[in-house]
DRENTOR-332470 format. One record per residue (C-alpha): x, y, z. Coordinates in steps of 0.1 Angstrom, whole numbers, plus 5000, padded with zeros to 4 digits. Layout:
N
+------+------+------+
!   c1 !   c2 !   c3 !
+------+------+------+
!    X !    Y !    Z !
...
+------+------+------+
This chain:
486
+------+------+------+
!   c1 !   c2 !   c3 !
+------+------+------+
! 5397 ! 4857 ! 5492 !
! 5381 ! 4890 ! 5493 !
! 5402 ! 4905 ! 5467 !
! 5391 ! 4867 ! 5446 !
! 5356 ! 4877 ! 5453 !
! 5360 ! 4912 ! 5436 !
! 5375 ! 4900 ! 5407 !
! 5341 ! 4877 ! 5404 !
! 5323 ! 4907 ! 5409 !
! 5337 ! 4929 ! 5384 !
! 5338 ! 4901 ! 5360 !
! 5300 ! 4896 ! 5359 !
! 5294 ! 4935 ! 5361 !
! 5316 ! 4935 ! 5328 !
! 5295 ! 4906 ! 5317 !
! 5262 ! 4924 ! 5324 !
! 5275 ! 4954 ! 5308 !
! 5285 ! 4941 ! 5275 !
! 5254 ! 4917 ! 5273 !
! 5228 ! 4946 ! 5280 !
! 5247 ! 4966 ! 5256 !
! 5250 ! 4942 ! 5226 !
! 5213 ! 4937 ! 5235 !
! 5207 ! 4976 ! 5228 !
! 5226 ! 4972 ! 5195 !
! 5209 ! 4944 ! 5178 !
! 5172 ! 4963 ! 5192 !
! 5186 ! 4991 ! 5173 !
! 5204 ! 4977 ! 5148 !
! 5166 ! 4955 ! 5138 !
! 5139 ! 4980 ! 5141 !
! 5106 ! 4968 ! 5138 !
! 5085 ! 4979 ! 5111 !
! 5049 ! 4988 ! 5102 !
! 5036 ! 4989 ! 5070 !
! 5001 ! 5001 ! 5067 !
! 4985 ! 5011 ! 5031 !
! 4952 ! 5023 ! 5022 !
! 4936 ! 5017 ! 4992 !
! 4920 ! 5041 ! 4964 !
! 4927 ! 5071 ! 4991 !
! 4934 ! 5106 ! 4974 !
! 4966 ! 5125 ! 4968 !
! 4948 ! 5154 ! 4993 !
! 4929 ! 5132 ! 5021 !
! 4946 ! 5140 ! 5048 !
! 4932 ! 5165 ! 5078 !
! 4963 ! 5181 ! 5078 !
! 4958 ! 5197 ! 5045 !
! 4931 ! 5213 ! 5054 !
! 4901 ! 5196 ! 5032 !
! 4882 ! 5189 ! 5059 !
! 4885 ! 5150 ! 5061 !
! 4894 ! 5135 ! 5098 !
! 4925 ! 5122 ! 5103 !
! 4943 ! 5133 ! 5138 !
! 4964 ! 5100 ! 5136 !
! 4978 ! 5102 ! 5101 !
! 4981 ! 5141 ! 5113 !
! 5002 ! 5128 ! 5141 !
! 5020 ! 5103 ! 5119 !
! 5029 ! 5136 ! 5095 !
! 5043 ! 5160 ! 5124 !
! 5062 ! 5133 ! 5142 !
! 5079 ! 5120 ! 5101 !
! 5084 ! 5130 ! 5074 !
! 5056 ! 5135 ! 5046 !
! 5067 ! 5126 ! 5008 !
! 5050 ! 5148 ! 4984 !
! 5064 ! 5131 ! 4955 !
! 5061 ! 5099 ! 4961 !
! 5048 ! 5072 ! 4936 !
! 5034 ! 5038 ! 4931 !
! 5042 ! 5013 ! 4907 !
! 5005 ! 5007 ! 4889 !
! 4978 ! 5032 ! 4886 !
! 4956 ! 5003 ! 4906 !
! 4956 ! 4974 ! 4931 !
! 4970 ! 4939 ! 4926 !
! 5001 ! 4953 ! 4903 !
! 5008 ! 4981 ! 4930 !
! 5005 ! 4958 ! 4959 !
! 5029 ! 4932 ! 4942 !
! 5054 ! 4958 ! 4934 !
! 5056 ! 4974 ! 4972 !
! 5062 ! 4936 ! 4982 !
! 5087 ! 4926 ! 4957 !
! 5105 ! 4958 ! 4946 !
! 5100 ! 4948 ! 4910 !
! 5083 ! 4967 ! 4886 !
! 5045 ! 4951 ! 4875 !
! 5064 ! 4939 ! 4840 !
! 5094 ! 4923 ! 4860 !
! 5076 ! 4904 ! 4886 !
! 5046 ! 4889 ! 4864 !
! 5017 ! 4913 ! 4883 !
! 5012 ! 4935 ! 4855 !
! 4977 ! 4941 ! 4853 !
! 4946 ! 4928 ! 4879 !
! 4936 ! 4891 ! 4894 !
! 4896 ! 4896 ! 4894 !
! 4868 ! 4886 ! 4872 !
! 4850 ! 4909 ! 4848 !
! 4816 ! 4895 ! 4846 !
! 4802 ! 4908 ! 4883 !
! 4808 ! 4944 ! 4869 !
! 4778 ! 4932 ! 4846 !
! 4756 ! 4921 ! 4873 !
! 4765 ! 4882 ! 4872 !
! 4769 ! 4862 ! 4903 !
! 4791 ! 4828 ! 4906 !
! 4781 ! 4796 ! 4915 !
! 4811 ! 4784 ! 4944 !
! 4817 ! 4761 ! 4914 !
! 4817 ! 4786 ! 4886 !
! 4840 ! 4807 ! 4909 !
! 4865 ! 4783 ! 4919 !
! 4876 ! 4779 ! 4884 !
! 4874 ! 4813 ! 4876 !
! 4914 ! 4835 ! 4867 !
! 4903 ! 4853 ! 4904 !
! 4903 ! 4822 ! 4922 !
! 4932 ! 4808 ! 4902 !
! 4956 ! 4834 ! 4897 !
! 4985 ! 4846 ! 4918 !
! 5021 ! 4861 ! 4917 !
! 5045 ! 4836 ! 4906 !
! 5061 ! 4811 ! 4933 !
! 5095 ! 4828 ! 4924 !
! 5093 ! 4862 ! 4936 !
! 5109 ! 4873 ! 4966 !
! 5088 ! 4893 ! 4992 !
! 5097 ! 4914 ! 5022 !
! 5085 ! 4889 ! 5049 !
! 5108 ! 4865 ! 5034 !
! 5136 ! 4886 ! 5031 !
! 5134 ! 4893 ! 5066 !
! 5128 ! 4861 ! 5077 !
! 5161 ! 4852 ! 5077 !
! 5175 ! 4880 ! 5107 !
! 5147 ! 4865 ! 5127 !
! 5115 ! 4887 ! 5121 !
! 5081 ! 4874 ! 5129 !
! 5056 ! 4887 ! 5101 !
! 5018 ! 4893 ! 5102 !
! 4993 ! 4908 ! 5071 !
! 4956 ! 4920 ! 5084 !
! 4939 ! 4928 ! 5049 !
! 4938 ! 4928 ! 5013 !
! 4963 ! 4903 ! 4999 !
! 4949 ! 4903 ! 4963 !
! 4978 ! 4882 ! 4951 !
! 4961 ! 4847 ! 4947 !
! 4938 ! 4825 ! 4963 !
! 4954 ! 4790 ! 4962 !
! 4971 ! 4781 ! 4992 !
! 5006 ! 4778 ! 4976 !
! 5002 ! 4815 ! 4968 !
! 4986 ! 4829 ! 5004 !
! 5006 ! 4848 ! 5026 !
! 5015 ! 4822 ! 5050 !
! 5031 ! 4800 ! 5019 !
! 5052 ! 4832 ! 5007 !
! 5069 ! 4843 ! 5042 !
! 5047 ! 4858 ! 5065 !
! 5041 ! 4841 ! 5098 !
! 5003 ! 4848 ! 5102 !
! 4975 ! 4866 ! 5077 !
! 4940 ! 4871 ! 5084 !
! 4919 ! 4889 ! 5055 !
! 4907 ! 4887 ! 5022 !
! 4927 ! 4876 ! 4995 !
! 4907 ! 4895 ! 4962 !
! 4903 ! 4927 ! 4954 !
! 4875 ! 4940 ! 4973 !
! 4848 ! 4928 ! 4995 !
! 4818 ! 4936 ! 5011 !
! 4828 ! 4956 ! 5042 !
! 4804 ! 4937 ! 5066 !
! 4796 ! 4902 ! 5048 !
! 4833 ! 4898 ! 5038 !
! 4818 ! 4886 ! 5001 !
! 4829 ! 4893 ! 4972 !
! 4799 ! 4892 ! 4951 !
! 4783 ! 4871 ! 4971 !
! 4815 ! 4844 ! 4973 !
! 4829 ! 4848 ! 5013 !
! 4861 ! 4858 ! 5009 !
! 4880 ! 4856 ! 5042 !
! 4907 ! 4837 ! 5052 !
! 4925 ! 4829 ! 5088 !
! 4960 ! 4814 ! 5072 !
! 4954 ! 4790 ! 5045 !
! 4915 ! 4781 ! 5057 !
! 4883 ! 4799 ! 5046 !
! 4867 ! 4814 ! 5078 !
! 4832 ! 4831 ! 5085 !
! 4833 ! 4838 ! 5120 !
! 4834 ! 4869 ! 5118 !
! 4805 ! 4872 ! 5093 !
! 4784 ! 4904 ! 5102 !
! 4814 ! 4923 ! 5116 !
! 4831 ! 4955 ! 5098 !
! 4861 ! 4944 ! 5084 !
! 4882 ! 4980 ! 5095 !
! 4876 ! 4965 ! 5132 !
! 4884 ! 4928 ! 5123 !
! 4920 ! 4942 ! 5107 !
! 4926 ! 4967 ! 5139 !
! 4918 ! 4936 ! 5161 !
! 4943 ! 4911 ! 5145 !
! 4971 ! 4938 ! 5142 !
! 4967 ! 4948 ! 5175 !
! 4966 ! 4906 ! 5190 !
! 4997 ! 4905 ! 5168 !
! 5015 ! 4938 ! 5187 !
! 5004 ! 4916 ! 5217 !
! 5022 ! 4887 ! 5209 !
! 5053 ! 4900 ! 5196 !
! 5060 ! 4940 ! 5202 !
! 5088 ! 4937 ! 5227 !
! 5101 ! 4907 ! 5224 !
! 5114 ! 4900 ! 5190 !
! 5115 ! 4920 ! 5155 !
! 5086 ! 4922 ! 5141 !
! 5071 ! 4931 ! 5103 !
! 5035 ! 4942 ! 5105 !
! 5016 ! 4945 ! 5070 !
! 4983 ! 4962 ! 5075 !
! 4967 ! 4967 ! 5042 !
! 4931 ! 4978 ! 5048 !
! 4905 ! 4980 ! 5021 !
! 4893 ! 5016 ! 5032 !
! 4887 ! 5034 ! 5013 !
! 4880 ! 5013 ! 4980 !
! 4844 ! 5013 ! 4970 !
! 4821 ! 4980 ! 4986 !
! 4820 ! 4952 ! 4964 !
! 4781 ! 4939 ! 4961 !
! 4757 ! 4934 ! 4933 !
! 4733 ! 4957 ! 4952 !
! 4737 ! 4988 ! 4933 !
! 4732 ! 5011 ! 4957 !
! 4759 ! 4992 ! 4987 !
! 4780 ! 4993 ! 4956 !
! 4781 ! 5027 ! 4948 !
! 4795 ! 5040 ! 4975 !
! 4817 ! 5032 ! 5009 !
! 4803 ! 5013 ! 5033 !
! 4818 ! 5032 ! 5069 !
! 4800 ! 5022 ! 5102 !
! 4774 ! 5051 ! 5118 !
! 4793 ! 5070 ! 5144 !
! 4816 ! 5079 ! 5117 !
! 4792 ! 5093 ! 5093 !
! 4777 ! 5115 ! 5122 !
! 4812 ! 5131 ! 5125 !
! 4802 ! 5147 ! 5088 !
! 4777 ! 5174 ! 5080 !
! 4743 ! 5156 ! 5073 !
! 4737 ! 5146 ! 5039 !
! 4705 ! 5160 ! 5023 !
! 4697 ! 5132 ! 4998 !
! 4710 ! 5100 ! 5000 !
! 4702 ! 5083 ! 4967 !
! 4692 ! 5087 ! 4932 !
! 4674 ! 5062 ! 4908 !
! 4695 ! 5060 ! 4877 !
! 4682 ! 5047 ! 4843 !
! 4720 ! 5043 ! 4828 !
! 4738 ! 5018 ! 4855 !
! 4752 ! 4990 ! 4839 !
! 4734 ! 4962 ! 4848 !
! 4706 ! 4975 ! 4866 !
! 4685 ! 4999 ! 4851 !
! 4667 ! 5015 ! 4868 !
! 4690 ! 5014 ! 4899 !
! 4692 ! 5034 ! 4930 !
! 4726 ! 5047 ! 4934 !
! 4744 ! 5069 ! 4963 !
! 4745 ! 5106 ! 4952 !
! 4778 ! 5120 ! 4945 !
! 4777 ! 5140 ! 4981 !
! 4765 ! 5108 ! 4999 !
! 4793 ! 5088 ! 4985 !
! 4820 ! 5113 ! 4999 !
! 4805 ! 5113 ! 5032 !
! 4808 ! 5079 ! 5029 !
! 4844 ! 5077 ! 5016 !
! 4855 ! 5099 ! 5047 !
! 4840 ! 5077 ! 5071 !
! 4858 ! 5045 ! 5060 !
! 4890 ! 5070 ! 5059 !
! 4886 ! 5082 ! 5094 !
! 4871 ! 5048 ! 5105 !
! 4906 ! 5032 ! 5095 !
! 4922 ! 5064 ! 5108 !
! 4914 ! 5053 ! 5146 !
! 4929 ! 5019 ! 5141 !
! 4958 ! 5036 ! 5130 !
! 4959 ! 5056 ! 5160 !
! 4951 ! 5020 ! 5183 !
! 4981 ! 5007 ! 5169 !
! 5004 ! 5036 ! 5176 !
! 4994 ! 5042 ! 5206 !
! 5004 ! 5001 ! 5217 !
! 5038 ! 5006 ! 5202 !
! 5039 ! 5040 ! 5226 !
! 5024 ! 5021 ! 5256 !
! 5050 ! 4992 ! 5248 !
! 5078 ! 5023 ! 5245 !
! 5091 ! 5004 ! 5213 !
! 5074 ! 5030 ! 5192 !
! 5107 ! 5053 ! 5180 !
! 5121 ! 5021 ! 5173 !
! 5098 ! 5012 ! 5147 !
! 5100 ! 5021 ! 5108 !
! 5062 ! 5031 ! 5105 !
! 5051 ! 5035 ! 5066 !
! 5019 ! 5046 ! 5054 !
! 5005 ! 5053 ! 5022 !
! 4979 ! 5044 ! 4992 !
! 4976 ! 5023 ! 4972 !
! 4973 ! 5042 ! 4942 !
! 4953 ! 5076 ! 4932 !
! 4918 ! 5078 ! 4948 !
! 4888 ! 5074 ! 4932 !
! 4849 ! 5079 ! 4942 !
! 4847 ! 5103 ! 4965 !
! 4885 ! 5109 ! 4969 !
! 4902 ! 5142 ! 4962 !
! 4931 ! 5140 ! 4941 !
! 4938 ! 5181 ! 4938 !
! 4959 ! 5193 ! 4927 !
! 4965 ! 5168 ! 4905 !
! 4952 ! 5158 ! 4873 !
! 4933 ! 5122 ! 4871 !
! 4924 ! 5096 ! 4895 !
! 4929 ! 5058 ! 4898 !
! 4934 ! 5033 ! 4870 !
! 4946 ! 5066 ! 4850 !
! 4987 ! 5071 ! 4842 !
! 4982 ! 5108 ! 4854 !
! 4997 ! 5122 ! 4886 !
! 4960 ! 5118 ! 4904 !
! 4966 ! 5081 ! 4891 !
! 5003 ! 5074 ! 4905 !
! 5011 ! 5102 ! 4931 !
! 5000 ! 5091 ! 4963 !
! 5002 ! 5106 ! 4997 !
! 5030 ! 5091 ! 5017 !
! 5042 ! 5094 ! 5052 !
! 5073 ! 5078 ! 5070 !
! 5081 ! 5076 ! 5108 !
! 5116 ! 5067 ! 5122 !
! 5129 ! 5091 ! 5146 !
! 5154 ! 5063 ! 5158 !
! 5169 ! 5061 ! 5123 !
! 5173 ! 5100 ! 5122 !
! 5137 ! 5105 ! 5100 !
! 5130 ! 5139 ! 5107 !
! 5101 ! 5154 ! 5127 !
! 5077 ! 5174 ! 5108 !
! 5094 ! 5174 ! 5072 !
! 5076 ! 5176 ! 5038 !
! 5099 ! 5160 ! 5018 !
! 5098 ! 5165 ! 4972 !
! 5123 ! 5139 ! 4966 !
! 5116 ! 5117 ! 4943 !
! 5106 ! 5087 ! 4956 !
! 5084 ! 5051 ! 4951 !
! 5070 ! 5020 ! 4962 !
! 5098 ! 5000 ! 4948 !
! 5122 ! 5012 ! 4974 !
! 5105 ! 4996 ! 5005 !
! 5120 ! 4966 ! 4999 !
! 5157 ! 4973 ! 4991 !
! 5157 ! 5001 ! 5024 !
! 5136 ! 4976 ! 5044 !
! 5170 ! 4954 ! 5043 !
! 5196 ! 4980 ! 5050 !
! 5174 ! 4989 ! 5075 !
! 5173 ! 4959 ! 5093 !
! 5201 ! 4940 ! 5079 !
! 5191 ! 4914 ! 5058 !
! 5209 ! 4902 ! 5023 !
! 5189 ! 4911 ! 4994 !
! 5176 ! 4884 ! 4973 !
! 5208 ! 4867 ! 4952 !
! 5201 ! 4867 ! 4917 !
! 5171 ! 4892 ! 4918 !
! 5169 ! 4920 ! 4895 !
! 5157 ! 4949 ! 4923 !
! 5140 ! 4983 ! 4905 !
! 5139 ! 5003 ! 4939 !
! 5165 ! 5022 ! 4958 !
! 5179 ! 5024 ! 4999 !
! 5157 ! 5059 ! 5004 !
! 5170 ! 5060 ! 5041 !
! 5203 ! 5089 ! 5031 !
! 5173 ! 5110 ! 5011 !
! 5145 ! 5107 ! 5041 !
! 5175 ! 5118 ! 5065 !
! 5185 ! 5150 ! 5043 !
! 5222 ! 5132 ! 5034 !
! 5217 ! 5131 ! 5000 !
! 5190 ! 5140 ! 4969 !
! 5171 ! 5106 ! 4955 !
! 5189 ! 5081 ! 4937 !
! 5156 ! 5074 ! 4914 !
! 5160 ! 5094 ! 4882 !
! 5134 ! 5082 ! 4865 !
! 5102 ! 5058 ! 4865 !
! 5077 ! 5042 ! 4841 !
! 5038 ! 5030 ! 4840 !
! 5023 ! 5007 ! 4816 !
! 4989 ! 5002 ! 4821 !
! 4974 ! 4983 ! 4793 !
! 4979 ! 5009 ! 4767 !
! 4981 ! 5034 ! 4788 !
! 5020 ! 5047 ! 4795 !
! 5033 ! 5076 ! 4820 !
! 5071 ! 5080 ! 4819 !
! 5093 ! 5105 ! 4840 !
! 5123 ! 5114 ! 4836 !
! 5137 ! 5142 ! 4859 !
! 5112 ! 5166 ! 4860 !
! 5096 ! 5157 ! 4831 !
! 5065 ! 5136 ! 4822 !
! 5049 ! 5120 ! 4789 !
! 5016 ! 5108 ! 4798 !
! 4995 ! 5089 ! 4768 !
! 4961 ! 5081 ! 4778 !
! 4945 ! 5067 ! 4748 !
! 4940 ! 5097 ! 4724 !
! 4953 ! 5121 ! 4749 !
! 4986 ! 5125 ! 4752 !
! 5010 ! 5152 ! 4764 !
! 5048 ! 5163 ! 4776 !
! 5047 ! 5182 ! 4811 !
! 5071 ! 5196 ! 4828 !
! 5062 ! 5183 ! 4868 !
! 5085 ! 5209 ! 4885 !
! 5063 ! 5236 ! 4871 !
! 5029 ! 5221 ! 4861 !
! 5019 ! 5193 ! 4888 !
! 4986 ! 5193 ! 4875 !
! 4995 ! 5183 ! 4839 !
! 4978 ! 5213 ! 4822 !
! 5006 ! 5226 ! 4799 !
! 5014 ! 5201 ! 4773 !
! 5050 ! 5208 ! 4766 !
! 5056 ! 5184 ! 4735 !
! 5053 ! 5208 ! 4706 !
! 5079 ! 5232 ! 4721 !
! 5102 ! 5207 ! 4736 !
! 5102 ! 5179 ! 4707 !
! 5141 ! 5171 ! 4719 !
! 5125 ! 5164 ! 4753 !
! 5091 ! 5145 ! 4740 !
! 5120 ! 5124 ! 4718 !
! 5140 ! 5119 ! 4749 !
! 5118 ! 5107 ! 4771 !
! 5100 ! 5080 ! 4746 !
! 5133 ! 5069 ! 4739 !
! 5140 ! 5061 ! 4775 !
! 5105 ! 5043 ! 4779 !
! 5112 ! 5024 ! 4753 !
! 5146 ! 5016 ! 4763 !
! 5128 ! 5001 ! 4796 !
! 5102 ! 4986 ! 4777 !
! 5129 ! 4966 ! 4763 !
! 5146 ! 4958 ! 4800 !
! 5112 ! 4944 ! 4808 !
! 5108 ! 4924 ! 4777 !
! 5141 ! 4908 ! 4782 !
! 5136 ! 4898 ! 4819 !
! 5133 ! 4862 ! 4831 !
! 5091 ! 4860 ! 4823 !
! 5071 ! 4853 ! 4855 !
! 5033 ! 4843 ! 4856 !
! 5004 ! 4849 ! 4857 !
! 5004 ! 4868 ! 4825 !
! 5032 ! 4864 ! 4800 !
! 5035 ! 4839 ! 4775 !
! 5067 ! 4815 ! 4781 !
+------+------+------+
């Protein structure tokens, strides 16, 4: 009987043991991730690099990862770039090739709810065929939340909750006021698929840090999880006031963290609907702009600092970076142009990646090349979902290049903005920007000063004809909405 009664024992020991370890597997085989991305933030805003913007946790972020120094988006501006990340499809493959917002308010008109509703901003959105992260790792049983900026349609069949994710409270155009949550004077905030103003009054850095941290609550520890945090900081307010709209709004007790500001505004005679207007001046505006950065810096830090209470943080793939090239009060340096621009200052964002459980090294400045496109495909081997069947993919697993095993598989990438066009191939870049146009040779000239086309013609000739080439590619793909004719 005794010996009977061992044999139980060590039965359900082994049973413990293999359950406990399997469980440690699939933890580690399904990190969880957190995707946070700033918008119009510059190439050189971080503390770290000594401009004198505040930003301990990105700091912290950047000596516990790895920080990409040459690492691109897919559109020199926000709703292409922000479908790209999500889709892994360049802007001309997935439909999102240029933005989802009205013209007119930049003129100083305000909508009606009735002239608005009919409006391309309130109608348009990605197609209903693209493939996003959230859905892709839906299916190895990840929960998914977005706190933010959607900016990829307004109807419900296009929200977040309709396209994968499990929960989304934010705006869904591409920028609001920072404490009415208008756009223009049109509220703009949504809790799922309803319009919502309870939080009216409130600035909307805090609203995003609350959500993402009641979603940590909910679901850190006790299943997968795929945050999207894509804050509006540091993009300029949205508001037919002149003077909120030239500049950042950023709450008080970050502004005091800056050296006082001697003159606030200016009266202008040359703004373009309001003349004369008072304006921000150029040194209020980047007092301003590193506010909002440092604001959204401390709900960066709240949310680390959960995952570290919850001890789940090594186990989660934390991503950060912008949006595209900062404007307004943003420094860029040292590259050349800023956002909407097929420059560097236009493309080239700062980037950093945390992952010490997948062997991301500690304190590494990484050149690869790198971009947006590659969340998605590394996102899956990372976790271990199938990629989308029959989808065309533009990015690349980065996971071999951010461990050292292996140089970037991305050879090559290209911008089409309107008629504006950046192509690199290698180390070398053909930038047209209306009349100005140039060959540059990145490795040596990151700042794009040394046009390189009339001594290198075989390169300039090289280069257009791969553009071209993927021009073509794009041309030929199956068309997708909003914007091509089909």
């Amino acid at each position: 009987m005794a010996s009977k009664t061992r044999l139980i024992s060590t039965s359900l020991l082994i049973l413990f043991i293999s359950v406990f370890c399997t469980g440690g597997t699939q933890a580690a085989d399904r990190p969880n991730i957190l995707l946070i991305v700033s918008d119009d933030q510059g190439y050189n805003d971080l503390g770290l690099l000594g401009n004198g913007i505040i930003t301990p946790s990105l700091d912290r972020l950047a000596r516990e990862g790895t920080r990409l120094t040459n690492f691109y988006v897919a559109w020199p501006a926000c709703t292409p770039s922000r479908a790209s990340l999500l889709t892994g499809r360049y802007p001309q493959r997935n439909g999102i090739y240029d933005m989802i917002r009205n013209e007119a308010p930049d003129y100083g008109h305000s909508y009606t709810p009735e002239e608005y509703a009919v409006t391309f901003e309130r109608i348009g959105g990605m197609d209903e065929r693209e493939v996003i992260i959230p859905a892709v790792l839906k299916s190895v049983g990840y929960k998914s939340g977005i706190y933010g900026k959607w900016d990829l349609g307004a109807l419900q069949r296009m929200l977040p909750t309709s396209r994968g994710f499990d929960d989304f409270y934010g705006f869904v155009n591409t920028g609001i006021d920072y404490f009415t949550h208008e756009r223009y004077s049109v509220p703009s905030m949504m809790r799922n698929l309803s319009p919502t103003e309870e939080d009216k009054g409130t600035y909307c850095t805090y609203l995003f840090q609350r959500e993402a941290l009641r979603f940590l609550e909910e679901h850190a520890g006790q299943e997968p999880f795929f945050l999207y945090v894509p804050f509006n900081a540091p993009h300029n307010s949205s508001s037919l006031d002149p003077t909120i709209r030239s500049s950042v709004q950023a709450p008080e007790k970050f502004k005091e963290m800056y050296p006082p500001v001697e003159v606030e505004t200016r009266v202008t005679d040359k703004h373009r609907y309001a003349s004369p207007a008072t304006v921000v001046t150029p040194d209020a505006r980047r007092r301003d702009y590193r506010a909002a950065v440092t604001c959204m810096d401390a709900a960066i830090g709240e949310m680390l600092d959960t995952l570290e209470e919850k001890g789940i943080l090594n186990d989660t793939i934390v991503v950060f970076f912008s949006d595209n090239g900062g404007s307004g009060g943003a420094d860029n340096s040292p590259l050349r142009g800023h956002k909407g621009q097929t420059w560097e200052g236009g493309i080239r964002v700062p980037c950093i990646v945390r992952w010490p459980g997948g062997k991301v090294k500690a304190g590494v400045v990484n050149d690869e090349f790198l971009t947006s496109l590659e969340l998605l495909p590394s996102f899956a081997t990372a976790t271990g979902a199938e990629l989308p069947a029959n989808v065309v993919l533009d990015g690349y697993d980065w996971w071999p290049t951010l461990r050292g095993e292996s140089s970037s598989p991305r050879k090559e990438m290209f911008w089409k903005r309107r008629d504006l066009i950046g192509a690199r191939v290698g180390k070398w870049k053909w930038v047209q920007m209306g009349k100005r146009t140039g060959l540059y040779d990145l490795q040596a000239d990151i700042a794009e000063k040394n046009d390189l086309s009339k001594m290198r013609p075989e390169i300039l000739a090289m280069v257009k004809d791969r553009y071209t080439s993927w021009l073509q590619e794009m041309e030929a793909a199956e068309p997708r909405g909003p914007f091509r004719d089909y």
